[in-house]
gemmi code that builds the backbone of each chain (N, CA, C; Angstrom):
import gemmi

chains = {
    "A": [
        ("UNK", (90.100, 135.619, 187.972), (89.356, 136.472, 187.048), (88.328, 137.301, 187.806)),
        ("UNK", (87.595, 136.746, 188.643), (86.661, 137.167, 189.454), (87.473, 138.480, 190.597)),
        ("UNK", (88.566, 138.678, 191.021), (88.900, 139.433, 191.692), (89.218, 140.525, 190.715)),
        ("UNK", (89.598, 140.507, 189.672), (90.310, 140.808, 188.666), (89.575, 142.948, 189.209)),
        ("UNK", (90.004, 143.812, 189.396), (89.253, 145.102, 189.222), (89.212, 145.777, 188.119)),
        ("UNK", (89.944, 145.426, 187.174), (89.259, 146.278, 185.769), (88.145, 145.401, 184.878)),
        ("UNK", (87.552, 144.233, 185.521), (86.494, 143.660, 184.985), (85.274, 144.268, 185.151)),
        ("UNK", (84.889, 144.772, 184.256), (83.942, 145.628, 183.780), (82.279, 145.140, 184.002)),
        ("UNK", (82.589, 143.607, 183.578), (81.502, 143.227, 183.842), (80.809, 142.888, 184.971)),
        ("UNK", (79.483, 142.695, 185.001), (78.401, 142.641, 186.495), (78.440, 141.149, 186.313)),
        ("UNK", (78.176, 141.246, 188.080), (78.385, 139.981, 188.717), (77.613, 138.878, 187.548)),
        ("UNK", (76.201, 139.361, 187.318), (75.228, 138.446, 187.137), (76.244, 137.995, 185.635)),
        ("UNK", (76.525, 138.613, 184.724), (77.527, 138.729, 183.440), (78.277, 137.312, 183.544)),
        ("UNK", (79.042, 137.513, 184.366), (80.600, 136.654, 184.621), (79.599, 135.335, 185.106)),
        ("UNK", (78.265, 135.291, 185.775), (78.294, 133.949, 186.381), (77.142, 133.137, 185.529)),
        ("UNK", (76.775, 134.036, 184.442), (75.850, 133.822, 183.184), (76.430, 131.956, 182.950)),
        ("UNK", (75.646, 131.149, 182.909), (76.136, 129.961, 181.764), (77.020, 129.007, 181.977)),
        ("UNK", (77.036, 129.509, 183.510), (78.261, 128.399, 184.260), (77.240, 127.340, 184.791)),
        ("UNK", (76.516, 127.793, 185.226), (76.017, 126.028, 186.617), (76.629, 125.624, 187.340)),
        ("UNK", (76.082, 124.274, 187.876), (76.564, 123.626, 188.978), (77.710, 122.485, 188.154)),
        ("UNK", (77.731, 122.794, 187.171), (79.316, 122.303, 186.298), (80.246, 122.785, 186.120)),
        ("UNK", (80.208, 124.130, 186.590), (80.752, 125.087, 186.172), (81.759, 124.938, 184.537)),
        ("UNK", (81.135, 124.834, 183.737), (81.477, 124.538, 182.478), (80.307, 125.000, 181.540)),
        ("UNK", (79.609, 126.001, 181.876), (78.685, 126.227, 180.505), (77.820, 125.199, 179.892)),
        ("UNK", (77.143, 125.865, 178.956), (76.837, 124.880, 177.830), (77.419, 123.490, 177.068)),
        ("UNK", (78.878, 123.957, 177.423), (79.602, 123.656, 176.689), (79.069, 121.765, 176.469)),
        ("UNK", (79.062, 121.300, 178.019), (78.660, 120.207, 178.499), (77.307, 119.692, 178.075)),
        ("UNK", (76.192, 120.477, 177.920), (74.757, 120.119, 177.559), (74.975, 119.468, 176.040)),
        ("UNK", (75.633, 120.983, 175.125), (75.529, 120.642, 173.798), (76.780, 119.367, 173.392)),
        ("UNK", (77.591, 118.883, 174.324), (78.327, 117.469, 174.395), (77.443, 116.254, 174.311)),
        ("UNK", (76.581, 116.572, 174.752), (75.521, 115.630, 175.845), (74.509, 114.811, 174.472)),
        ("UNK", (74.503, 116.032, 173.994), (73.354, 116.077, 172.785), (73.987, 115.221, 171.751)),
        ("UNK", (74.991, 115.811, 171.154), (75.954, 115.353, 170.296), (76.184, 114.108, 170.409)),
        ("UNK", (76.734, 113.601, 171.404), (77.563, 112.642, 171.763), (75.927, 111.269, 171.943)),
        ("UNK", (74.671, 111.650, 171.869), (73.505, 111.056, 172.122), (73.048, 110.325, 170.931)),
        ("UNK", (73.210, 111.549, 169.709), (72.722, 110.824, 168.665), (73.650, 110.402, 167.882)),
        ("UNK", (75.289, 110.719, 168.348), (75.937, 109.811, 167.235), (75.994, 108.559, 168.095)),
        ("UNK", (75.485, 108.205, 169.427), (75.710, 106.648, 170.058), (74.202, 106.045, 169.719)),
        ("UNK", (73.394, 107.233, 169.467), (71.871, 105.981, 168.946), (72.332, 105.965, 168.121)),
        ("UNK", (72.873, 106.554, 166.254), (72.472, 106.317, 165.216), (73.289, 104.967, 164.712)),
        ("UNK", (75.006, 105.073, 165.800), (76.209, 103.965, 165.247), (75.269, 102.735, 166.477)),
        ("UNK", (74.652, 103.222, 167.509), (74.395, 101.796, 168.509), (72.786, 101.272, 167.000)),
        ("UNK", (72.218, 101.520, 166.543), (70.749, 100.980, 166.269), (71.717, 99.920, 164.787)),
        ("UNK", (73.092, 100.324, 163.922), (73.858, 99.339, 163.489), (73.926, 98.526, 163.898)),
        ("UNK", (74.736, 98.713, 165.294), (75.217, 97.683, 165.877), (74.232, 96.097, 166.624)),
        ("UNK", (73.195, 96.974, 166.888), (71.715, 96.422, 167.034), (71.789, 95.632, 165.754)),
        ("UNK", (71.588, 95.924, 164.854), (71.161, 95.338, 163.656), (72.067, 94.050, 163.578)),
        ("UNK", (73.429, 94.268, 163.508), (74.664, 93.220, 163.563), (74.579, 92.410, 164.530)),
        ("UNK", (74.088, 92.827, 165.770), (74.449, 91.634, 166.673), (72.789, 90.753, 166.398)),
        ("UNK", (71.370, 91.278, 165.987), (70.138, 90.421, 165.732), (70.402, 89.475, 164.649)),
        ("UNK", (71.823, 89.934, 164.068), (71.721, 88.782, 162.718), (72.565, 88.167, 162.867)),
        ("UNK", (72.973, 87.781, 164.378), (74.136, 86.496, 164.511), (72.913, 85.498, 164.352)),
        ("UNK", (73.315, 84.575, 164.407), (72.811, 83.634, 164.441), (73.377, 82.110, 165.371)),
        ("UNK", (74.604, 82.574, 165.558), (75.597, 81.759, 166.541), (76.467, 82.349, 166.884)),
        ("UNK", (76.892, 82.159, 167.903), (78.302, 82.825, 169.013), (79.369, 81.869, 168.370)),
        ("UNK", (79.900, 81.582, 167.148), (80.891, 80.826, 166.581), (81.929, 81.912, 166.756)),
        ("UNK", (82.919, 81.766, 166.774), (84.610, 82.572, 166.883), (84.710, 83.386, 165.558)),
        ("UNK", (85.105, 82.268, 164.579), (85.162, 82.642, 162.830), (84.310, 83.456, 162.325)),
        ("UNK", (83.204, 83.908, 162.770), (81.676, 83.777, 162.420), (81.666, 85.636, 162.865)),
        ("UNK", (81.507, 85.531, 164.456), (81.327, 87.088, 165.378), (82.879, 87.638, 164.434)),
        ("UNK", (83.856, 86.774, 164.942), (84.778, 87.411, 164.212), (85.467, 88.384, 162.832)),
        ("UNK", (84.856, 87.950, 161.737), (84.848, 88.143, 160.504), (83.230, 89.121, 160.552)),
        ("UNK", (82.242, 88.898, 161.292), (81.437, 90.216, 161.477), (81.987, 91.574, 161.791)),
        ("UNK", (82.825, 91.504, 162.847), (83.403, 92.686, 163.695), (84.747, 93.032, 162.428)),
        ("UNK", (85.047, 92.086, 161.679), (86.387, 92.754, 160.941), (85.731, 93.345, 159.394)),
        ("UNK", (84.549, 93.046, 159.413), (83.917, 94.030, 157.965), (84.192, 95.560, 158.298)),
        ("UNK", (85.433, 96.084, 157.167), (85.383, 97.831, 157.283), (84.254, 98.434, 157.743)),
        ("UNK", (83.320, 97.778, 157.787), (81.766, 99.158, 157.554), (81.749, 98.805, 159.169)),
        ("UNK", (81.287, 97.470, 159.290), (81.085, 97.264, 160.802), (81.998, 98.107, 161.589)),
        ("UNK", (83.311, 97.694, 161.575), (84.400, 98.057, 162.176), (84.458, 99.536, 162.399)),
        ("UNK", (84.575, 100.475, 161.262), (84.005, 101.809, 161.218), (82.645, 101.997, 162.232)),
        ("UNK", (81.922, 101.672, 161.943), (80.714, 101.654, 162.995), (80.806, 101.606, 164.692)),
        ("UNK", (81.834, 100.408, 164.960), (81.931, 100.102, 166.098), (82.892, 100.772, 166.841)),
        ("UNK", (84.010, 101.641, 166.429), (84.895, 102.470, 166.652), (84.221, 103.968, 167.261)),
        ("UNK", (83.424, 104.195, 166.005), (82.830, 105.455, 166.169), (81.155, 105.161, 167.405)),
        ("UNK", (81.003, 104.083, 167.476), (80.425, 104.029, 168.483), (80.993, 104.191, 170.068)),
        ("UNK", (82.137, 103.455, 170.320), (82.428, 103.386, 171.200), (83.123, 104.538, 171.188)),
        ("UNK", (83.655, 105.492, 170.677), (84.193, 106.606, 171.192), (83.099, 107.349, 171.504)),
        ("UNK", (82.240, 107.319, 170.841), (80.869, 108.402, 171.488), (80.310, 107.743, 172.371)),
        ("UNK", (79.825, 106.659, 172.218), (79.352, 106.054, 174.041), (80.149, 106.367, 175.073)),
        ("UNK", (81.057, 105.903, 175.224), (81.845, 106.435, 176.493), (82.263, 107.793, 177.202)),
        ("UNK", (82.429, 108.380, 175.900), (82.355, 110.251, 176.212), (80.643, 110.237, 176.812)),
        ("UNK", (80.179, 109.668, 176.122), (78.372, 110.348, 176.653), (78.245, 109.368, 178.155)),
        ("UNK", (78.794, 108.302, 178.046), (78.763, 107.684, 179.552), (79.313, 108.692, 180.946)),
        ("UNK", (80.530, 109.140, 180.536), (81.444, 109.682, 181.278), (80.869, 111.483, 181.570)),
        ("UNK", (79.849, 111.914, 180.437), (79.525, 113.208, 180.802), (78.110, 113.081, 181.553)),
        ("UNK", (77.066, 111.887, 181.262), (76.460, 111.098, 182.117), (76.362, 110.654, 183.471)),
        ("UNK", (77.745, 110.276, 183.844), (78.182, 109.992, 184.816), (78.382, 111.029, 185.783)),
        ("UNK", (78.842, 112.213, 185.372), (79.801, 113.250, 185.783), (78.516, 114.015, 186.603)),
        ("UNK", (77.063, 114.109, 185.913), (76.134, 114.762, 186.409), (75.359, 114.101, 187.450)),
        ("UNK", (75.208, 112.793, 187.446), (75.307, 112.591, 188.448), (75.845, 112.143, 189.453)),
        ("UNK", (76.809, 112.770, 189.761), (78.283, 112.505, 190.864), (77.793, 113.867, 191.342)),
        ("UNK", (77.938, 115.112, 190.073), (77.450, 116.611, 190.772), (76.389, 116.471, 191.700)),
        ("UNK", (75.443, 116.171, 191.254), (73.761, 115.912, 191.966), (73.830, 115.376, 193.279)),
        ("UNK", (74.891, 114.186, 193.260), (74.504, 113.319, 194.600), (75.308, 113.278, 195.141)),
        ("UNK", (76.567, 113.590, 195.059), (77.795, 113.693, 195.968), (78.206, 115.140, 196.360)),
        ("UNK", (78.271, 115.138, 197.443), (78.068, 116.675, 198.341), (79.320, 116.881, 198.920)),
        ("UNK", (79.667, 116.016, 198.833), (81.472, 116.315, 200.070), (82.479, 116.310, 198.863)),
        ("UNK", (83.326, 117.149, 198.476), (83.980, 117.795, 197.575), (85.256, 116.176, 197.289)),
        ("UNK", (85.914, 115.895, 198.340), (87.104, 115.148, 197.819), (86.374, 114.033, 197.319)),
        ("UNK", (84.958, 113.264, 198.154), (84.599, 111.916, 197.651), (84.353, 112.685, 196.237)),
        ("UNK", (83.853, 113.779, 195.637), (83.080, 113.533, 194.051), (84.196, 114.364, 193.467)),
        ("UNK", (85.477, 114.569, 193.660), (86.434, 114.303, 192.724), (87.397, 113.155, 192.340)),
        ("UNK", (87.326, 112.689, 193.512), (88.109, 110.966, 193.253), (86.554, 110.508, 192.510)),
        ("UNK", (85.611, 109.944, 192.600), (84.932, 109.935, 191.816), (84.869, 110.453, 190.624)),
        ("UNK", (84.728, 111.433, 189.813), (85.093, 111.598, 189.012), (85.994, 111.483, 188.211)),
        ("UNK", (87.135, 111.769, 188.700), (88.649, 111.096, 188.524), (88.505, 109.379, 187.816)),
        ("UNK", (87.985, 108.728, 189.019), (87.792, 107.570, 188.586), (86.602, 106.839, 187.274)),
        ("UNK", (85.809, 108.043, 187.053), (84.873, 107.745, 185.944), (85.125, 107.936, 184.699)),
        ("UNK", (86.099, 109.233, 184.724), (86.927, 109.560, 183.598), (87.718, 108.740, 182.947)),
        ("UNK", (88.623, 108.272, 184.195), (89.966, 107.484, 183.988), (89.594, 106.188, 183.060)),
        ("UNK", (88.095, 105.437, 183.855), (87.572, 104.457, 183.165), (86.938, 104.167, 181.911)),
        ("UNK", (86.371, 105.722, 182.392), (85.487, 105.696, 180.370), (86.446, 105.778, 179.298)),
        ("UNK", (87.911, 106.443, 179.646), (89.059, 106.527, 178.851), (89.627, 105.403, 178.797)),
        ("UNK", (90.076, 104.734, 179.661), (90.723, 103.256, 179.560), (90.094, 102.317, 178.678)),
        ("UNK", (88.563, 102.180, 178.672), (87.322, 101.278, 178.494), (87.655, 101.671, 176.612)),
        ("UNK", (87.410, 103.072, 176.508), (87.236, 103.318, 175.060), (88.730, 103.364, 174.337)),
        ("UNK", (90.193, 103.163, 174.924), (91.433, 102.997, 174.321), (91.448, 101.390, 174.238)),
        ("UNK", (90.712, 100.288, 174.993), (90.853, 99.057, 174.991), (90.328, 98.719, 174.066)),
        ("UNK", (88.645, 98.990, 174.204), (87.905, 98.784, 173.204), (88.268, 98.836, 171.934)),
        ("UNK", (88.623, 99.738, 171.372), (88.982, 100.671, 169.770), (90.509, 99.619, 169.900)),
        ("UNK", (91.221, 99.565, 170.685), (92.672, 98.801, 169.659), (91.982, 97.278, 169.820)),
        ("UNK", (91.343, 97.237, 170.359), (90.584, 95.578, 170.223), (89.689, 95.105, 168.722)),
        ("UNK", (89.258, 96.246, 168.681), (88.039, 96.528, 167.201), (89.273, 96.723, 166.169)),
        ("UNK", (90.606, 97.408, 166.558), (91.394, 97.635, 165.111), (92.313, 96.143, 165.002)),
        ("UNK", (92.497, 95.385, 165.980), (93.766, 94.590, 165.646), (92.866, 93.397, 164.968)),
        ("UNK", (91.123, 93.074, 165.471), (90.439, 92.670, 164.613), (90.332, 92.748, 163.446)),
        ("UNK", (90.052, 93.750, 163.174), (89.814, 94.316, 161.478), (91.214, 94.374, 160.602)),
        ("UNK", (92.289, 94.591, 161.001), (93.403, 94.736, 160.827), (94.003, 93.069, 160.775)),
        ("UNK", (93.390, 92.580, 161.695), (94.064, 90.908, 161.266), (95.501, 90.524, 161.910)),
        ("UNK", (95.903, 91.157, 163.138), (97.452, 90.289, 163.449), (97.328, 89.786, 164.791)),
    ],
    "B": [
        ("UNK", (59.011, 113.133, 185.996), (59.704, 112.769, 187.377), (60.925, 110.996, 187.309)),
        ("UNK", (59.810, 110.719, 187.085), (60.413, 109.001, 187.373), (60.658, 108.460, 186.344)),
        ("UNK", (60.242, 109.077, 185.121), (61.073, 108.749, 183.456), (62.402, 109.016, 183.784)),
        ("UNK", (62.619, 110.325, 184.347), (64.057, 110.913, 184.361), (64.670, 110.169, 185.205)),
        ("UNK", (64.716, 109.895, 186.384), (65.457, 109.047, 187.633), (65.522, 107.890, 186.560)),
        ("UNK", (64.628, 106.782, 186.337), (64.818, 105.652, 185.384), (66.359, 106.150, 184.147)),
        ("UNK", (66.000, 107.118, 183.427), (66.906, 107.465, 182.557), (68.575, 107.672, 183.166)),
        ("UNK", (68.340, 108.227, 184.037), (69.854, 107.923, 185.120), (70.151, 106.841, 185.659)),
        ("UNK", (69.278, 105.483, 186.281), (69.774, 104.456, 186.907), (70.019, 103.347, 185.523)),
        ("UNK", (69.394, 103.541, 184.350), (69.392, 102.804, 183.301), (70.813, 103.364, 182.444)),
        ("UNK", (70.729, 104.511, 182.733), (72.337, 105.067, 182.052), (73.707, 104.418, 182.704)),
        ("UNK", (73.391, 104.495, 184.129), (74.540, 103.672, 184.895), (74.452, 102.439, 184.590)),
        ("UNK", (73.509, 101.752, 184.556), (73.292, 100.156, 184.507), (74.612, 100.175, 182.728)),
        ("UNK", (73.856, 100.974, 181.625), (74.402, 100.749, 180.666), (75.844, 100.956, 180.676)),
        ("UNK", (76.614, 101.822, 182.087), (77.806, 102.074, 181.473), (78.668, 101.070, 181.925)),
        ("UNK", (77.720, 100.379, 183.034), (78.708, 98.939, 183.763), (78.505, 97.745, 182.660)),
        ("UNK", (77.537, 97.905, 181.626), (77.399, 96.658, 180.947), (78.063, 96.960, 179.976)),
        ("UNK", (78.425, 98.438, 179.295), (79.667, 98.476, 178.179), (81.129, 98.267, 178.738)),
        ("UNK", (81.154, 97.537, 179.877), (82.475, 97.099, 180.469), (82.741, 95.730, 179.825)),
        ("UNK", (81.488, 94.955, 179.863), (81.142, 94.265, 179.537), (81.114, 93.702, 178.036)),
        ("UNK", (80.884, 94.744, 177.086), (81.273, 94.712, 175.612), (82.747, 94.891, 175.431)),
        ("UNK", (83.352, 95.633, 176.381), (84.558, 95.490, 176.192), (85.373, 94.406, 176.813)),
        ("UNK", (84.872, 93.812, 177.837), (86.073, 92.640, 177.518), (85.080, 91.332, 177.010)),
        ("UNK", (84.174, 91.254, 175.773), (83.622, 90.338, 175.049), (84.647, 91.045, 173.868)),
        ("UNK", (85.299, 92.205, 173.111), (85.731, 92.687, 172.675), (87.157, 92.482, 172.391)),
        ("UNK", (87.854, 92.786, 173.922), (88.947, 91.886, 173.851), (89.197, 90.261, 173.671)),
        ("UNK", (88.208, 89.715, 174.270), (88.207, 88.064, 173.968), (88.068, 87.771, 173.068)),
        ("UNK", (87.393, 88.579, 171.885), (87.320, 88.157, 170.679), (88.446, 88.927, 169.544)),
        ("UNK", (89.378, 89.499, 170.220), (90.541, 89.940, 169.804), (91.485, 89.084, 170.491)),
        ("UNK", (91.400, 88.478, 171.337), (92.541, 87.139, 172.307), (92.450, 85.988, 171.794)),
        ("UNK", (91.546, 85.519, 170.846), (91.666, 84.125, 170.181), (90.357, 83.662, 170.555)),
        ("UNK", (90.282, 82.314, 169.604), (89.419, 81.710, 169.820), (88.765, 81.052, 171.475)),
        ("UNK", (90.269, 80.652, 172.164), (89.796, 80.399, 173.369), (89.307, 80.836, 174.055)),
        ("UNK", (89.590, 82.255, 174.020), (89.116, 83.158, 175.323), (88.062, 83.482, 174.845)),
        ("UNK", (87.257, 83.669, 173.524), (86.287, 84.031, 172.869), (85.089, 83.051, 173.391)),
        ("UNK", (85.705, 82.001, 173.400), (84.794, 80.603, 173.674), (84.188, 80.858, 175.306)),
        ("UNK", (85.680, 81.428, 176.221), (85.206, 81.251, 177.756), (84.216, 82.854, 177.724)),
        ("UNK", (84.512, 83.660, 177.313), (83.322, 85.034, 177.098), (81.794, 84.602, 176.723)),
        ("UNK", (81.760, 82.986, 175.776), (80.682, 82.826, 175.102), (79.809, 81.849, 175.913)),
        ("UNK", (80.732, 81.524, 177.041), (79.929, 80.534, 178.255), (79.579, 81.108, 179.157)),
        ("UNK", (80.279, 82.182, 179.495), (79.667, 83.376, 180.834), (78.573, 84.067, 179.594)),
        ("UNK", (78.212, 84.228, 179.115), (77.304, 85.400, 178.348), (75.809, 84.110, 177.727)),
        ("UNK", (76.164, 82.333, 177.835), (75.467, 81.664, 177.863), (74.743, 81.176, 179.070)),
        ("UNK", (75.637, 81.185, 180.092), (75.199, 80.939, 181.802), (73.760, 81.108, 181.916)),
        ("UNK", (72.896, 81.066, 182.622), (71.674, 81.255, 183.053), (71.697, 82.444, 183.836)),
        ("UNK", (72.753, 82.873, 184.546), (72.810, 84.739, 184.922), (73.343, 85.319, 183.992)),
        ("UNK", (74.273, 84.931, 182.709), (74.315, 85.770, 181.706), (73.359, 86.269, 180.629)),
        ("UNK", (72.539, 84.959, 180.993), (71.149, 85.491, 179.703), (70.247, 86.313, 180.667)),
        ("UNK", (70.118, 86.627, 181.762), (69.230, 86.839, 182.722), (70.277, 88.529, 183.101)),
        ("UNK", (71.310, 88.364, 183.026), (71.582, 90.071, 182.942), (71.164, 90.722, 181.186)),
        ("UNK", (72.055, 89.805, 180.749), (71.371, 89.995, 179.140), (70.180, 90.583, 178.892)),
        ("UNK", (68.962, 90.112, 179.496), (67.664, 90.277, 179.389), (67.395, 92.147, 180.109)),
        ("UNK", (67.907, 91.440, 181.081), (67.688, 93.485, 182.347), (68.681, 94.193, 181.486)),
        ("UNK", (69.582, 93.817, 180.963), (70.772, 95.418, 179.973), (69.704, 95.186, 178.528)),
        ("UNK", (69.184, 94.904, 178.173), (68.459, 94.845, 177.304), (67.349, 96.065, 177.086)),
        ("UNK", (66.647, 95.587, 178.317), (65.530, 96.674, 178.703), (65.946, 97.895, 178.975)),
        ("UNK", (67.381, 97.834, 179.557), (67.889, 99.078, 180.243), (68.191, 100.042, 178.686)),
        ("UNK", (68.824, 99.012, 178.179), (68.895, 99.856, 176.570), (67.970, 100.432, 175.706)),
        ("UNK", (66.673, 99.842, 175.514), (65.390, 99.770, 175.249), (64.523, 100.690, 175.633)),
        ("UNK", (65.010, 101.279, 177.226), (64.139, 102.413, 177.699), (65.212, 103.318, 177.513)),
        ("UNK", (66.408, 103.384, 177.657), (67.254, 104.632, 177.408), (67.228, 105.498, 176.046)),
        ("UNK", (67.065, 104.296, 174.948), (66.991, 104.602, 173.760), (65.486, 105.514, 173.244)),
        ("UNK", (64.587, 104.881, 173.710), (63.475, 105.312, 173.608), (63.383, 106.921, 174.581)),
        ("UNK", (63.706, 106.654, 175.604), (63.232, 107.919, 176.554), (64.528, 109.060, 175.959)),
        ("UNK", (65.608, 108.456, 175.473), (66.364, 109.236, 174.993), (66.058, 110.348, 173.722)),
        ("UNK", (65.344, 109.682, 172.762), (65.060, 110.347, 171.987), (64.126, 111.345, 172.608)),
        ("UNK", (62.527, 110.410, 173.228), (61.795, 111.088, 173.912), (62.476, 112.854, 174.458)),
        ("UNK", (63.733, 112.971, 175.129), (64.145, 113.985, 175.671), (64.990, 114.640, 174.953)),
        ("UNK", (65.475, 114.067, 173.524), (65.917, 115.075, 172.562), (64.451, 115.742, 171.640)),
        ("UNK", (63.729, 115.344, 171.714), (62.180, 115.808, 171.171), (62.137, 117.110, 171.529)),
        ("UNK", (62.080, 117.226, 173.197), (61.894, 117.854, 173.945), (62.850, 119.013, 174.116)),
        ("UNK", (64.086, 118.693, 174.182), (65.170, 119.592, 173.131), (64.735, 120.497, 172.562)),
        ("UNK", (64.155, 119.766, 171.192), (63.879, 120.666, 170.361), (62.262, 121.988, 170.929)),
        ("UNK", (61.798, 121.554, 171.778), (60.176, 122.362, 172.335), (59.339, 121.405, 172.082)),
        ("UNK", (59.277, 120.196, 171.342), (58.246, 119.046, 171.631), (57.377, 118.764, 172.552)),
        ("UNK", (56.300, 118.653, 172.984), (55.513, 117.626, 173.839), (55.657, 118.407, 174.927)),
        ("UNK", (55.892, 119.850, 175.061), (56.526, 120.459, 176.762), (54.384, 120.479, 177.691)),
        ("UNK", (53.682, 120.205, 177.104), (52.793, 120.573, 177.611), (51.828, 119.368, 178.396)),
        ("UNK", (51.718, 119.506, 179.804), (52.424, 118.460, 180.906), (51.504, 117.138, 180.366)),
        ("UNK", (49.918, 117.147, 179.756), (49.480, 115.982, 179.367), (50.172, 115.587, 178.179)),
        ("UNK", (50.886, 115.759, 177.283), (51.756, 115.294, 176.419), (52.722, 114.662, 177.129)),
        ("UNK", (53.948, 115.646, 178.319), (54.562, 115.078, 178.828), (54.111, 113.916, 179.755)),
        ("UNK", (53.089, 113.589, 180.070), (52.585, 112.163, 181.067), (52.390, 111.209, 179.633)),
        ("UNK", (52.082, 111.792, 178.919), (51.600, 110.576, 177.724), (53.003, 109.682, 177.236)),
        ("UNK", (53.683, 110.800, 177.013), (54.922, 110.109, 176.068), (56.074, 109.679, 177.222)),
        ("UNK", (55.763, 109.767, 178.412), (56.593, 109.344, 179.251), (55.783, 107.702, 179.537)),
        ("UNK", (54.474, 107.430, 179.103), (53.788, 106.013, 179.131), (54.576, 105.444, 178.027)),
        ("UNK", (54.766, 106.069, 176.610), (55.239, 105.468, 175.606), (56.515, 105.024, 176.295)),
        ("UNK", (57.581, 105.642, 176.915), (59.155, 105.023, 176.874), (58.754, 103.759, 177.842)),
        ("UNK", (58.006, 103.722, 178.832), (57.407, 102.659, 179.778), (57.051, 101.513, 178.862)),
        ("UNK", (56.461, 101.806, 178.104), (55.074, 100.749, 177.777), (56.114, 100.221, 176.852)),
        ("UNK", (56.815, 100.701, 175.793), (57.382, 100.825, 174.127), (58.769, 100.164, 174.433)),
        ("UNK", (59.496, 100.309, 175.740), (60.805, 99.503, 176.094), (60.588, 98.325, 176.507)),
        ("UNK", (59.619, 98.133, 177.245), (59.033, 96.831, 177.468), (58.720, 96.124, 175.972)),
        ("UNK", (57.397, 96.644, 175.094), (57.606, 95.980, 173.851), (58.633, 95.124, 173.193)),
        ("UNK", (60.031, 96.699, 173.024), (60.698, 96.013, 172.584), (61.246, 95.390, 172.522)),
        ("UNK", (61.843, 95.339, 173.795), (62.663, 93.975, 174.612), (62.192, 92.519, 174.130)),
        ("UNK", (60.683, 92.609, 174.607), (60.194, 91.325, 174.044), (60.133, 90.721, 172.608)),
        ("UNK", (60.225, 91.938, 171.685), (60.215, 91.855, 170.207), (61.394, 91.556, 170.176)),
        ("UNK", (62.793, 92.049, 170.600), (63.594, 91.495, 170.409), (64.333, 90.288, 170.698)),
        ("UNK", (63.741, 90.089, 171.828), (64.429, 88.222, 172.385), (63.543, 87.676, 171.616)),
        ("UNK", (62.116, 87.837, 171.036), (61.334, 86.911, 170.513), (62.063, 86.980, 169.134)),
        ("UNK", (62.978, 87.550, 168.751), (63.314, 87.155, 167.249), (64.704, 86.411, 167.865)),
        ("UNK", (65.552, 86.815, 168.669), (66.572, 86.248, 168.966), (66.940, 84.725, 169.025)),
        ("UNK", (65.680, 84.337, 169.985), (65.131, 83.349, 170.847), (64.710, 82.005, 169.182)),
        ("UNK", (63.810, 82.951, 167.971), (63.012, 82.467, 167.212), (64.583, 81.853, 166.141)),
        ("UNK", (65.741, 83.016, 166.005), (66.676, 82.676, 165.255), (67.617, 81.536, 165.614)),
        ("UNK", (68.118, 81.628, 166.218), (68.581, 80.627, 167.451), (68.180, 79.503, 167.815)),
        ("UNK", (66.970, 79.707, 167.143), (65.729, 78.103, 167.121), (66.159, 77.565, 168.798)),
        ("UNK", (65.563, 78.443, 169.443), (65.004, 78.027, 170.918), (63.805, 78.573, 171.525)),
        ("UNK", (62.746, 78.274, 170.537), (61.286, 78.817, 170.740), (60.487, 78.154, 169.280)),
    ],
}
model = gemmi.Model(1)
for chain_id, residues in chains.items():
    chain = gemmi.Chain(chain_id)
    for i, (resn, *xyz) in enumerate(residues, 1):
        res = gemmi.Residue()
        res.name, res.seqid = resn, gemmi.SeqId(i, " ")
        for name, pos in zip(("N", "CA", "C"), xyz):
            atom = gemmi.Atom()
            atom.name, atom.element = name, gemmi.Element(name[0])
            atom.pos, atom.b_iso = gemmi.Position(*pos), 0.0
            res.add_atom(atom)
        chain.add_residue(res)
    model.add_chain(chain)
structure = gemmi.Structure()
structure.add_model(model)
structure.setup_entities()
């Protein structure tokens, strides 16, 4: 795009809003998002785990399989881990300077926050779901 | 300065300890047994003792978190505000931590 000669626009134009992410905004207003839906579903989850009262099986169990909980804990962990992983990502940019180590890095933070939050969530559904 | 660095080493701390919710997650989707061996590592004397440090780590993230969506919005940008409310995520994560094992601790009837 940048070589492109009928691009009209000035340098300063084209490099407007990128950063050292080269991804825009796009990433900040993720950041944000992804912040207060993991405080508002994590300060639930807070609440649920202060009112165990014992680490019994039957007990945590039948907590985690209440629809509301369950709903809660789904939508938590998909937004925690996205906000972990865009978390993560900034600082890998910041502190890793040699290009291949902070893409295998990254690679590998991604891969995990994705693995972590597909385990998690069919773990929370086969709970609630019961088989 | 050192709110923010804290807010990054406490963010990492949190994302190695939601590894951690997840396989307490799976064990309690694997049956009772494996639920039981999750509930003896997380009873251990280094499990209550990481317990305690991901606690705090949560406690100041949460707090300094908001703290920096405040700020988001144009909040507190004016630098003795910003030294003040950067004492609150210090002082207020510590609090809570303790407010919270002290009810934990109180429910649990081991205090």
């Amino acid at each position: 795009m940048n070589g492109n000669a009928n691009d009209l626009r000035t340098p300063l134009k084209r490099a407007r809003g990128w950063g050292s992410a080269k991804d825009g905004t796009h990433h900040f207003i993720w950041q944000r998002i992804t912040a207060v839906a993991t405080g508002l579903t994590g300060l639930w989850l807070l609440g649920m785990v202060l009112s165990l009262r014992t680490a019994d099986y039957t007990v945590v169990h039948a907590l985690v399989a209440d629809p509301v909980n369950a709903t809660a804990l789904v939508a938590f962990l998909l937004g925690m881990f996205w906000h972990a992983r865009l978390g993560l990502q900034v600082i890998i940019e910041d502190y890793v300077h040699t290009p291949l180590t902070g893409a295998v890095a990254q690679l590998a933070v991604l891969f995990i926050c994705a693995l972590a939050a597909i385990a998690s969530v069919l773990a929370v559904l086969r709970i609630a779901l019961g088989s | 300065m050192v709110t923010s660095i804290i807010h990054r080493a406490t963010g990492v701390i949190l994302s190695v300890g939601a590894l951690a919710l997840v396989y307490g997650l799976l064990a309690l989707a694997g049956g009772p047994a494996r639920w039981n061996a999750f509930a003896i590592c997380l009873g251990s004397p280094l499990g209550k003792l990481l317990m305690f440090g991901f606690s705090w780590a949560l406690a100041y993230h949460l707090i300094n978190g908001i703290r920096h969506l405040l700020q988001d919005g144009g909040l507190g940008f004016a630098i003795p505000d910003f030294i003040r409310s950067s004492w609150i995520s210090i002082i207020g994560s510590v609090v809570l931590t303790v407010l919270a094992w002290g009810m934990v601790l109180t429910r649990w009837g081991q205090a």
